[in-house]
C-alpha positions as CSV (number, residue, x, y, z in Angstrom):
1,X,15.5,-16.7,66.4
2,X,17.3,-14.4,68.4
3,X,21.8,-14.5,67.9
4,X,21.4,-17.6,65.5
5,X,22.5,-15.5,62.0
6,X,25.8,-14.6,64.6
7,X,26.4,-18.3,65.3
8,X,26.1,-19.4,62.1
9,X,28.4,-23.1,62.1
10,X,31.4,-23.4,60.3
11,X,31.7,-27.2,59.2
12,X,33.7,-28.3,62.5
13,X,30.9,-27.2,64.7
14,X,28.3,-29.8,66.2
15,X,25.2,-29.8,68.1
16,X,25.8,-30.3,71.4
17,X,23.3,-30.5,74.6
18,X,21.8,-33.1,76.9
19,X,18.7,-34.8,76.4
20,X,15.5,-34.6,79.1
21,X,13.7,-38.1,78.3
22,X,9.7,-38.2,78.3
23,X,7.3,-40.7,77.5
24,X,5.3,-40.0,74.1
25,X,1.1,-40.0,74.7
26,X,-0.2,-41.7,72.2
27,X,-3.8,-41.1,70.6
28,X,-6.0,-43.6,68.3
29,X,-6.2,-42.3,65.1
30,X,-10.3,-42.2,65.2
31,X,-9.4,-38.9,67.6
32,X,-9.1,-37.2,64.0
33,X,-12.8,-38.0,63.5
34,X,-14.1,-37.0,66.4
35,X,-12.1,-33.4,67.4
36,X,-13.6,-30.8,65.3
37,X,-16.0,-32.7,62.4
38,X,-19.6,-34.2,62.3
39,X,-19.9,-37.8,62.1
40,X,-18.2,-40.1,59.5
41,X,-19.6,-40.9,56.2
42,X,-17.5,-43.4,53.7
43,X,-16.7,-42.0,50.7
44,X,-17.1,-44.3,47.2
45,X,-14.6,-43.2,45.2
46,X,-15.0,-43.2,41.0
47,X,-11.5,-43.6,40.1
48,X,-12.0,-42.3,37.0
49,X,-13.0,-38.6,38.9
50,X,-9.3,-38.3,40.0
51,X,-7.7,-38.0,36.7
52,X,-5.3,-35.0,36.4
53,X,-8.1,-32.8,34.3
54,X,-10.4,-32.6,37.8
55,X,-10.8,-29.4,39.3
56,X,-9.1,-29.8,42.9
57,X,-8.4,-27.5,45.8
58,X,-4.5,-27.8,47.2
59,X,-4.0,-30.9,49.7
60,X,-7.6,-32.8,48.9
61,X,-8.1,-36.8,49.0
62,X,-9.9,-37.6,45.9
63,X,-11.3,-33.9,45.3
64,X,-12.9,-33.3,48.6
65,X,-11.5,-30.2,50.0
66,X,-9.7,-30.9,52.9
67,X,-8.0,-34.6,54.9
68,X,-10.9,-37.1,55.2
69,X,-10.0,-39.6,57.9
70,X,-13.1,-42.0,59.5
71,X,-11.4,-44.7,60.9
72,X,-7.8,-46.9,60.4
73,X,-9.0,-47.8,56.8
74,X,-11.8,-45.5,55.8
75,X,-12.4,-42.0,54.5
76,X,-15.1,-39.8,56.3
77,X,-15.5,-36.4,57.5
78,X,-13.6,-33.6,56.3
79,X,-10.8,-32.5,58.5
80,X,-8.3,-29.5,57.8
81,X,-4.7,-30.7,58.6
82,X,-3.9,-27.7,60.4
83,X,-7.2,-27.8,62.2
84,X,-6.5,-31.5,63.5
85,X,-3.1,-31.2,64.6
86,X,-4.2,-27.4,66.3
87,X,-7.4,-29.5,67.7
88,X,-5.5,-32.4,69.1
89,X,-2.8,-30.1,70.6
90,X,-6.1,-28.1,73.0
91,X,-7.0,-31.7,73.5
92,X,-4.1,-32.7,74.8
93,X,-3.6,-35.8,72.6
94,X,-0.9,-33.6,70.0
95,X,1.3,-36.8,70.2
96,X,-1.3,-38.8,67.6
97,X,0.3,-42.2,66.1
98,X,0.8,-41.8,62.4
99,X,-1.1,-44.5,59.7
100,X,0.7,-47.1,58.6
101,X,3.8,-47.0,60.4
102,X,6.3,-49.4,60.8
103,X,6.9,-51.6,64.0
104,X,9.9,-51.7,65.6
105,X,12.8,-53.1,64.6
106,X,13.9,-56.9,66.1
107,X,17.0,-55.3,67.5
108,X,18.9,-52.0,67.4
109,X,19.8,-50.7,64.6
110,X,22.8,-50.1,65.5
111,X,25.0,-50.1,68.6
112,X,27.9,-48.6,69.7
113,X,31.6,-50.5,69.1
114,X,34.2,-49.2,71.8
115,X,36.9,-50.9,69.5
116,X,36.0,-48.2,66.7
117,X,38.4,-44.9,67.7
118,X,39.3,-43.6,64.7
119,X,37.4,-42.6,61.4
120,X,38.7,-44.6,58.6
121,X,37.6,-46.9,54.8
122,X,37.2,-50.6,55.8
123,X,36.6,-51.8,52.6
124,X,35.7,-50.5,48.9
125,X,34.1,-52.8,46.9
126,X,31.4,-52.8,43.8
127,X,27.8,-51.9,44.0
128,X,27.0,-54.3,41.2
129,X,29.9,-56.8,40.8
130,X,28.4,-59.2,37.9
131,X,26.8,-56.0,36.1
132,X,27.9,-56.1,32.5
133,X,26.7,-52.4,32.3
134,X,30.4,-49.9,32.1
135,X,28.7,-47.4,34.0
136,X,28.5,-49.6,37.0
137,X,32.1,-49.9,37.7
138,X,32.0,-46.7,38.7
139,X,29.1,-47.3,41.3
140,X,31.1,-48.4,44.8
141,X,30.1,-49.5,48.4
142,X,32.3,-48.3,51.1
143,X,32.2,-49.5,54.4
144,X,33.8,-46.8,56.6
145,X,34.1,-46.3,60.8
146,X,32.3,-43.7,62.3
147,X,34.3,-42.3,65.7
148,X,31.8,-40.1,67.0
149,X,29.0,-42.7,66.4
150,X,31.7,-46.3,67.1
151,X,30.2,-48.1,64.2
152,X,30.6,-48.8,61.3
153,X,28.1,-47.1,58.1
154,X,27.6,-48.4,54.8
155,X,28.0,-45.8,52.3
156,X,27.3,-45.5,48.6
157,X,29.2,-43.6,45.8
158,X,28.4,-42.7,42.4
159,X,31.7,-41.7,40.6
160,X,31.2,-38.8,37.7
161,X,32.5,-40.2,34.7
162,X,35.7,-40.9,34.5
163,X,38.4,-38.0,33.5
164,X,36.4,-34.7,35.3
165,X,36.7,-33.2,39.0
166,X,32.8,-32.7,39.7
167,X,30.7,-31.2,42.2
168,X,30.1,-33.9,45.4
169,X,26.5,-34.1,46.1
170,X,24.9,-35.8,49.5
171,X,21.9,-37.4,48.6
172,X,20.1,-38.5,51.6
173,X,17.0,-41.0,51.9
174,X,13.6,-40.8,53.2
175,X,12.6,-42.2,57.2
176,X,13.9,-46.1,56.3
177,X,17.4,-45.2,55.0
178,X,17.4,-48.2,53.0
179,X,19.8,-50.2,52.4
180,X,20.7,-50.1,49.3
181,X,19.7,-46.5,49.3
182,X,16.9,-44.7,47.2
183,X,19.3,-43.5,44.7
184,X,20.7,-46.9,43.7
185,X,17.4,-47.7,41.5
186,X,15.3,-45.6,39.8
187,X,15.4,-42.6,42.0
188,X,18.7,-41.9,40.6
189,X,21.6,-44.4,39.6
190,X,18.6,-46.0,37.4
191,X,18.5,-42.7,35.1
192,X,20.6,-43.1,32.5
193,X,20.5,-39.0,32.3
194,X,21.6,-39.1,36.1
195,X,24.0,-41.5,35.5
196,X,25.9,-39.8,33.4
197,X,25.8,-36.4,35.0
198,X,29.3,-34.3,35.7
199,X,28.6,-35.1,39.6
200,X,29.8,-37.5,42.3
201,X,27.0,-38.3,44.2
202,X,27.4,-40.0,47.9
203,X,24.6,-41.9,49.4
204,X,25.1,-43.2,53.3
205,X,22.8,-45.4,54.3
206,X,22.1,-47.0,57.7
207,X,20.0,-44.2,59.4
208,X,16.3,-45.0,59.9
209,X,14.1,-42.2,61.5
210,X,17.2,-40.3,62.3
211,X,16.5,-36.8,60.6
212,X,20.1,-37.4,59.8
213,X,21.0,-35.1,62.7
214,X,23.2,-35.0,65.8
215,X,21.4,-36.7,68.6
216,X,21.8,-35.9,72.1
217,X,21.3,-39.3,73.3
218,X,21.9,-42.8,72.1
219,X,18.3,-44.4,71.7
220,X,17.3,-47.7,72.7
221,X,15.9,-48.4,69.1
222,X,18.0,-46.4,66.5
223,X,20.9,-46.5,68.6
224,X,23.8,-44.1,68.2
225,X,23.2,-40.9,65.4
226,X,25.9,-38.2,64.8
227,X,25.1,-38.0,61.3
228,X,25.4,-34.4,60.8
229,X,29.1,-34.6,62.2
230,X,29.7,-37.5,60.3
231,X,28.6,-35.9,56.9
232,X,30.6,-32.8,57.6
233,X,33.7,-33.7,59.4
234,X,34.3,-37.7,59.2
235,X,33.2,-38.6,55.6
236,X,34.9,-35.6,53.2
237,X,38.2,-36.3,54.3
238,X,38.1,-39.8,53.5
239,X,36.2,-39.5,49.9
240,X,39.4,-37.2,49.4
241,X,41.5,-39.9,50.7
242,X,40.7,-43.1,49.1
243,X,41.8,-46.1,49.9
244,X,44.5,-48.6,48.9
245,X,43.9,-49.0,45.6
246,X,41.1,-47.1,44.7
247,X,41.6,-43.3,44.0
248,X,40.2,-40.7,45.8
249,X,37.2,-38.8,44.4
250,X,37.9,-36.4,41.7
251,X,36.3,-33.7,43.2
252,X,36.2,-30.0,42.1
253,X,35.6,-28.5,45.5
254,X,32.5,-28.0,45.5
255,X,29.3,-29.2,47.6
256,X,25.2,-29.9,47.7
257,X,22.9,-31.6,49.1
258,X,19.6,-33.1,47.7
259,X,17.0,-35.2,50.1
260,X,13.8,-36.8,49.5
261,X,11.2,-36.9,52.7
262,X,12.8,-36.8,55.8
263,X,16.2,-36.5,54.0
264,X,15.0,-33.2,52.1
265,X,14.4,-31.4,56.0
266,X,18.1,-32.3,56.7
267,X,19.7,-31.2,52.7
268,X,18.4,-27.6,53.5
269,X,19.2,-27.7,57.1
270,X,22.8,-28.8,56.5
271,X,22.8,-25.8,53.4
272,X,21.7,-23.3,55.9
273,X,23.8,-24.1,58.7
274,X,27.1,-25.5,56.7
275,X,29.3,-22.7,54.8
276,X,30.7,-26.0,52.9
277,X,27.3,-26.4,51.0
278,X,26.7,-24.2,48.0
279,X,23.1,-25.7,47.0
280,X,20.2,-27.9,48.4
281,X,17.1,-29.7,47.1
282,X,14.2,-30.9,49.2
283,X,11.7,-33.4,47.8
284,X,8.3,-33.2,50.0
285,X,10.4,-32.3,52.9
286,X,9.0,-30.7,56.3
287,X,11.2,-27.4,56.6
288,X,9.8,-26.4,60.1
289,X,10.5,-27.8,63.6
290,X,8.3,-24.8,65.9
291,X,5.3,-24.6,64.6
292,X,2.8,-27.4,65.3
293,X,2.6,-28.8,61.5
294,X,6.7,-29.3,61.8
295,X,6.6,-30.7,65.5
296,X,4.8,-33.1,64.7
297,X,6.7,-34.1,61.4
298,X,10.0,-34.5,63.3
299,X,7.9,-36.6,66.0
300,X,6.4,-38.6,63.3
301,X,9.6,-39.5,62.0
302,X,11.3,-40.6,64.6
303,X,8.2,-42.3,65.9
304,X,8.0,-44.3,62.7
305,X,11.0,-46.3,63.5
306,X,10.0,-46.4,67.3
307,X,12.7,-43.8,68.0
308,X,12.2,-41.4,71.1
309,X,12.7,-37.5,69.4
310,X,13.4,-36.3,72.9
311,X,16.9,-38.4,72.7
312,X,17.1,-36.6,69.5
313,X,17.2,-32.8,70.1
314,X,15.4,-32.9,73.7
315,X,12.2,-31.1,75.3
316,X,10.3,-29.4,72.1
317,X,11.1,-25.9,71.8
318,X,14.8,-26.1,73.0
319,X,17.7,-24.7,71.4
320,X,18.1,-28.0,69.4
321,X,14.6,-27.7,67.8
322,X,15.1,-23.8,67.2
323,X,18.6,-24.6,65.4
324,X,16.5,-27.3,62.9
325,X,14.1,-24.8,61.8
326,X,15.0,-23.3,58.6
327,X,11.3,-21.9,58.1
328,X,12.0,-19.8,60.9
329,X,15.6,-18.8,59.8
330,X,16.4,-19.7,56.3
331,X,19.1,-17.0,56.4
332,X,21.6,-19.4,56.0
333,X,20.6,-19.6,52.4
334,X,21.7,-16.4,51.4
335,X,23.9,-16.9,48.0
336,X,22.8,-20.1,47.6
337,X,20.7,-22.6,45.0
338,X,17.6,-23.8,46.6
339,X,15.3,-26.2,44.8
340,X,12.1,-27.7,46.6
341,X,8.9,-29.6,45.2
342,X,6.2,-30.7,46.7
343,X,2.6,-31.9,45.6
344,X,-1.0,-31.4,46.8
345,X,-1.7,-35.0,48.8
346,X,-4.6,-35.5,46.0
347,X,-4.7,-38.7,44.8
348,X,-3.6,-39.0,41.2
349,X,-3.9,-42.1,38.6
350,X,-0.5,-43.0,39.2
351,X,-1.2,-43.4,42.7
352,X,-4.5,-45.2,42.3
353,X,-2.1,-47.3,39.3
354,X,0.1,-48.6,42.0
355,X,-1.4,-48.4,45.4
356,X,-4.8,-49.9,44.1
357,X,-7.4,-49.7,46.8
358,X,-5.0,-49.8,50.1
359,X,-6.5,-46.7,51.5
360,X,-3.8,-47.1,54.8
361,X,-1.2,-46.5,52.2
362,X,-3.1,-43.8,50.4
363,X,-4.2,-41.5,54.1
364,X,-0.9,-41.8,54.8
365,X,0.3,-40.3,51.9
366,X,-2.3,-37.6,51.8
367,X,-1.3,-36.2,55.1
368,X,2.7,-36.2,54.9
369,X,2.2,-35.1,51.8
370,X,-0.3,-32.5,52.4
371,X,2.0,-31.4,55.2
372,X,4.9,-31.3,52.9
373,X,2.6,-29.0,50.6
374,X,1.9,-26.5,53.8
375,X,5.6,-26.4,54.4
376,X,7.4,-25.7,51.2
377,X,5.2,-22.9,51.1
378,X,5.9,-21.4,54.1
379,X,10.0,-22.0,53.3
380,X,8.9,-20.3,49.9
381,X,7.8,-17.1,51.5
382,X,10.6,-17.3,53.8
383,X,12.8,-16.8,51.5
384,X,11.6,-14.0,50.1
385,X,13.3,-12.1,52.7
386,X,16.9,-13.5,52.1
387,X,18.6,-12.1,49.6
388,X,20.3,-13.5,46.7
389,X,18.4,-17.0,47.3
390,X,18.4,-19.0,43.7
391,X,15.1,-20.7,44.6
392,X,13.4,-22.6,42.6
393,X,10.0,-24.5,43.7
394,X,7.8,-26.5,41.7
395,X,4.1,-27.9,43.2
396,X,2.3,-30.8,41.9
397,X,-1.5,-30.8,41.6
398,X,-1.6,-34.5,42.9
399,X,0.4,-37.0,44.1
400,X,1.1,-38.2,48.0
401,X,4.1,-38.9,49.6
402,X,5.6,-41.6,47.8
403,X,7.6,-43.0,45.4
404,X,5.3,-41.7,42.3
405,X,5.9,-38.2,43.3
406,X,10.0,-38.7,44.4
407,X,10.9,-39.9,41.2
408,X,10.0,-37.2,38.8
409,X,11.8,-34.6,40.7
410,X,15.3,-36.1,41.0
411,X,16.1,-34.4,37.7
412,X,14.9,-31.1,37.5
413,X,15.9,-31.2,41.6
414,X,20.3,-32.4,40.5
415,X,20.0,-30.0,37.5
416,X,19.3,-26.6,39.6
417,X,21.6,-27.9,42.4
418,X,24.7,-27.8,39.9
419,X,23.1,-24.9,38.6
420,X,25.0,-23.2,42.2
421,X,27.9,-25.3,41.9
422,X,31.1,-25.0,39.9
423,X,30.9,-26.8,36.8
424,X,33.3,-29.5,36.4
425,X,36.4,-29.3,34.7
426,X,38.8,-31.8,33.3
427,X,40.6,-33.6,36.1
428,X,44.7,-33.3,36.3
429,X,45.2,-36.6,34.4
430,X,43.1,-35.5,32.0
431,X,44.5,-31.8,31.4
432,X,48.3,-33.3,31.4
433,X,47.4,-35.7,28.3
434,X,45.4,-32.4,27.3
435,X,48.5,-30.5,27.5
436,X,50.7,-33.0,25.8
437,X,48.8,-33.1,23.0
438,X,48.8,-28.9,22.5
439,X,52.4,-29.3,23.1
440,X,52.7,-32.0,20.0
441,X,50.2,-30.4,17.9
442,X,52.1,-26.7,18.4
443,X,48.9,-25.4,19.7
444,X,47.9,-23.8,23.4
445,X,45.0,-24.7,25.4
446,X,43.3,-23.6,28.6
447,X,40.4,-24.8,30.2
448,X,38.5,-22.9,32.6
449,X,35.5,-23.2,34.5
450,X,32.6,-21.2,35.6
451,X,30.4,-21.1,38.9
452,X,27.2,-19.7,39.6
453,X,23.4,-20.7,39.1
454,X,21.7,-20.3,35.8
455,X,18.3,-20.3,37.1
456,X,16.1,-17.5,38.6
457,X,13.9,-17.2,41.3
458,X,10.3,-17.6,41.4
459,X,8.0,-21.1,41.4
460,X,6.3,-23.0,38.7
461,X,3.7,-25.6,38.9
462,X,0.4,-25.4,38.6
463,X,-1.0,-26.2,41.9
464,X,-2.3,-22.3,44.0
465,X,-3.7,-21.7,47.4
């Protein structure tokens, strides 16, 4: 990517550019069958042949080699996914509608306030006001205004405990943004371990399908999105603010970012263009935006939620979708703590444990997931020529894209990102009653803390091409 490493962003800089609208072709899903494959034949599936023990190759539905896709609810012919998407490009039918998604939403999600012209906290109040639980009271919703966006975004944060400046941490959710995000349950706050974890963590929510990028238009569906300037110019300030009453977060200095699905694309794309961000994790991301495999990820997406992607970073192939591919350029990434994860797209007991017999849930879980597989890969052997890269990848040898595979890799994903970041330290409050009680006792004490990653490169997992 030709004079990208020399205009690298500092943390003011935004995407800017203007937006060339098209329409989006849409192809049945059956055109998976029929490009490339011999007729259909229905699978019967023995559940008890997918148990973790069975020999599989990387990216199979139930053990077959390869995406199996006959119609909108059965399995049939085996079908590479990098062979469909390359077959349905020299069809011209590349723009294929994705199982199972969403329809659109009743209204927009959100629309633009001319009364909002400043960035600024609403409101603070409690996550969980009648929890009994002490940890909760340090678990806030703040409602804040957006300028470059006019509206206003519902934001979630996860105070370390009390008395140490921590690392921040974004943690940003998959293509629903939900609200209450991801990491309020089990994903994260949930974990006691988490929990209590030396780090803030801050969760916006509010941006469906949005890649959590700048857009260059407003769309008529997700509305307004500058959520790249928002988490890198309009939010830090105020989380070192506070507001009224409540104190500002006691923060070390120090930044990461950790994403899950569509979020985990963005968490390495803000590390690699942001000097503010130290370390990244990506959960069964998509780190590519050029090749075919990541085109159509973004397109998904946004299609998902009934979003237009050219309002997002215009015509395919312009300097928008160069400047979000960090296969292509992970230089970015140089010095820093990288973790990714991704599994095969196999499906595993626990998926057949929760999903049951819904095979719309489980195809669409094999091929995001299967895709995700394909791309940390390639990121992986991108970063082989950056040096000084802390990378650590882990691979699953089943699992699709959902919650069964997410979950799991919230730890070992927060534990290698403040691997990269300065450990925390006792907070100013905390070393002044520190201090007063040397002073009393006729004893000196220091504190002092230490940065760096205690992890080295290389990939575990069992899963192998």
């Amino acid at each position: 990517m030709t004079g990208r490493a020399e205009t690298r962003r500092s943390t003011s800089a935004r995407l800017r550019g203007r937006s060339v609208r098209a329409g989006v072709a849409g192809a049945s899903a059956l055109a998976l069958v029929v490009i490339g494959a011999g007729p259909a034949v229905a699978q019967s599936v023995d559940p008890a042949s997918v148990g973790s023990s069975s020999p599989v190759a990387p990216g199979s539905l139930y053990g077959a080699p390869s995406l199996s896709l006959a119609a909108a609810t059965q399995l049939g012919a085996p079908i590479p996914l990098t062979a469909v998407l390359g077959s349905l490009e020299a069809a011209g039918s590349s723009d294929f509608p994705r199982p199972g998604s969403s329809g659109a939403p009743s209204e927009p999600v959100a629309e633009r306030d001319q009364s909002i012209t400043s960035t600024e906290v609403r409101s603070v109040e409690p996550l969980r006001p009648g929890s009994s639980d002490p940890a909760d009271q340090r678990a806030e919703v703040w409602t804040v205004t957006s300028q470059s966006m006019e509206r206003t975004v519902r934001v979630e944060v996860y105070r370390a405990p009390e008395g140490m400046d921590s690392p921040n941490v974004y943690f940003l959710d998959g293509v629903g943004s939900e609200i209450p995000s991801g990491w309020s349950g089990g994903m994260g706050w949930g974990d006691p371990a988490l929990r209590e974890r030396d780090v803030n963590v801050i969760a916006p929510t509010g941006a469906p399908a949005s890649m959590w990028s700048d857009w260059q238009e407003d769309d008529d569906v997700l509305g307004p999105n500058n959520w790249e300037t928002f988490l890198t110019e309009e939010l830090p300030p105020l989380l070192e603010k506070g507001h009224e009453e409540t104190p500002a977060l006691a923060h070390n200095g120090d930044w990461g970012a950790l994403g899950v699905s569509m979020g985990a694309a963005s968490a390495l794309h803000l590390a690699n263009t942001y000097d503010m961000f130290d370390a990244a994790g990506g959960v069964s991301g998509a780190y590519s935006t050029l090749d075919e495999l990541g085109y159509q990820y973004a397109r998904l997406t946004v299609d998902a939620r009934h979003g237009d992607v050219t309002n997002m970073w215009g015509e395919r192939g312009s300097q928008a979708w160069q400047d979000h591919d960090t296969v292509a350029d992970p230089s970015g990434l140089q010095g820093k703590s990288v973790f990714v994860s991704a599994a095969t797209g196999r499906v595993g007991s626990a998926e057949l444990g929760q999903f049951g017999s819904n095979e719309m849930i489980l195809l669409d879980g094999h091929i995001l997931e299967k895709g995700s597989y394909e791309s940390t890969r390639a990121l992986e052997s991108a970063l082989q020529t950056v040096p000084d890269v802390d990378l650590h990848a882990e691979y699953l040898d089943s699992g699709i894209h959902n919650w069964p595979v997410f979950v799991p890799q919230m730890a070992p994903a927060m534990d290698h990102i403040l691997s990269g970041l300065a450990q925390a330290t006792p907070s100013a409050t905390a070393a002044g009653l520190l201090g007063a009680d040397a002073v009393g006792s006729g004893d000196s004490s220091g504190s002092s803390a230490s940065s760096g990653s205690g992890g080295s490169a290389g990939s575990s997992g069992s899963a192998t091409n």
